[in-house]
C-alpha positions as CSV (number, residue, x, y, z in Angstrom):
1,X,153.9,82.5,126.7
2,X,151.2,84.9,125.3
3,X,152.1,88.4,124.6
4,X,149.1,91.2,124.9
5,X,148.9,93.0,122.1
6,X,149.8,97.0,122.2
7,X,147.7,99.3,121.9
8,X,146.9,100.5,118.3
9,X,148.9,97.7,117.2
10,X,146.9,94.5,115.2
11,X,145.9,91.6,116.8
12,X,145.4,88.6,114.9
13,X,142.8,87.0,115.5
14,X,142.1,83.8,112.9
15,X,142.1,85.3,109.4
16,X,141.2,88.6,110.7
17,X,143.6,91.4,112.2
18,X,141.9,94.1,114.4
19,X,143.4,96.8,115.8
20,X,142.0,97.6,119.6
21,X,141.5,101.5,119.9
22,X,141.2,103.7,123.2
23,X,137.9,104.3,124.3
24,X,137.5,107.8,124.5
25,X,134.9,109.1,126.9
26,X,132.4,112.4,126.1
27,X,133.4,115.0,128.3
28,X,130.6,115.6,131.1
29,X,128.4,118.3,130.9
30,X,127.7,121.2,133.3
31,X,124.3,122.6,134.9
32,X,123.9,126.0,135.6
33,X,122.1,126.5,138.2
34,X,119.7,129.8,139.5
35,X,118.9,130.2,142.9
36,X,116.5,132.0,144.7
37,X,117.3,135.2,146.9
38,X,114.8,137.8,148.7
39,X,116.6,140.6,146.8
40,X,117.1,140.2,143.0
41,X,113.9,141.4,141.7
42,X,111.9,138.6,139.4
43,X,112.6,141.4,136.5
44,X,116.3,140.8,136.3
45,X,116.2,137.6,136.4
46,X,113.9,137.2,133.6
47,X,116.4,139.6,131.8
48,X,119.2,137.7,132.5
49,X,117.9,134.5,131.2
50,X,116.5,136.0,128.1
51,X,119.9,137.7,127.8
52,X,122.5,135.3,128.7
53,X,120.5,131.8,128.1
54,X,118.6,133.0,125.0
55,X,115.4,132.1,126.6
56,X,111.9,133.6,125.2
57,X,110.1,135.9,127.4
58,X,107.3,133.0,128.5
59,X,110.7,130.4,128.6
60,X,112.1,133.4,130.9
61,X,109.0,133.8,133.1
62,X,108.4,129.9,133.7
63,X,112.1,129.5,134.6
64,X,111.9,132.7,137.1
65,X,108.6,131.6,138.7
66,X,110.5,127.4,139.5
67,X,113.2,129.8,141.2
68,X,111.1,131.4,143.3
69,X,108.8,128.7,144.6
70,X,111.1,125.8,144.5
71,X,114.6,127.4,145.4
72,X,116.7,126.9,142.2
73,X,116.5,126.1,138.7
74,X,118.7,124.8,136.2
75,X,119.1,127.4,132.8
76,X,121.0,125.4,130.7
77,X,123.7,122.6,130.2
78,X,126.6,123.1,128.9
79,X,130.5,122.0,128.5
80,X,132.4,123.2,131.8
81,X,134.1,126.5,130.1
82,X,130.9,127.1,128.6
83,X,129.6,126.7,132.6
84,X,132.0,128.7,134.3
85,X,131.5,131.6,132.0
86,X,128.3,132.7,132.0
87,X,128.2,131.7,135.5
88,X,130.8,134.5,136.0
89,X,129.0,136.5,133.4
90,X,125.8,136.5,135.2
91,X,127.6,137.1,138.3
92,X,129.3,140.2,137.3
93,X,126.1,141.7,135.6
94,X,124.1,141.2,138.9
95,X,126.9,142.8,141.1
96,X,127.2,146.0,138.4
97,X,123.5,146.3,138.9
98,X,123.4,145.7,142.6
99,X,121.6,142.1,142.6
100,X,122.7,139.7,144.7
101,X,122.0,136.8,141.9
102,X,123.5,133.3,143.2
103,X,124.1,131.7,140.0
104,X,126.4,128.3,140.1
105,X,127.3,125.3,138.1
106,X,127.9,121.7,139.0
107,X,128.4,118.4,137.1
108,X,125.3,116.7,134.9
């Protein structure tokens, strides 16, 4: 009768005694995404990235202009709390300044 070995325990295997670990994943990282709206003026959302996402003016402008002409754009990954709060940063900046900014996150 074979017994499996537990986990963290050594297994003995010839000569040598290994001791089988866990695997432990990476947790998954989290897009934020920018999407285009008829309202928010290109301005504030080049302020916003530059503000929030650290982005250069030109790093700013280039992210803006994908926006516009392909409907959304991805500003940064990060782990999910990291995600979900400047997602809701960026939210509540836009709706103190009147912009209806769509900004979301969703799994890498």
């Amino acid at each position: 009768m074979s017994q499996q070995p537990k986990q963290g325990n050594p297994q003995r295997e010839g000569d040598v005694a290994t001791i089988q670990r866990p695997r432990v994943e990476k947790p998954r990282k989290y897009k934020v995404i920018f999407h285009n709206d008829d309202y928010t003026t290109m301005e504030f959302v080049v302020m916003v990235l530059m503000q929030f996402f650290h982005k250069s003016e030109t790093e700013a402008t280039h992210l803006m202009l994908t926006v516009h002409h392909k409907g959304n754009a991805v500003a940064g990954v990060y782990s999910r709390d990291i995600a979900e709060t400047k997602v809701a940063q960026v939210t509540s900046f836009a709706q103190e300044h009147g912009m209806p900014l769509k900004v979301t996150s969703e799994p890498e």
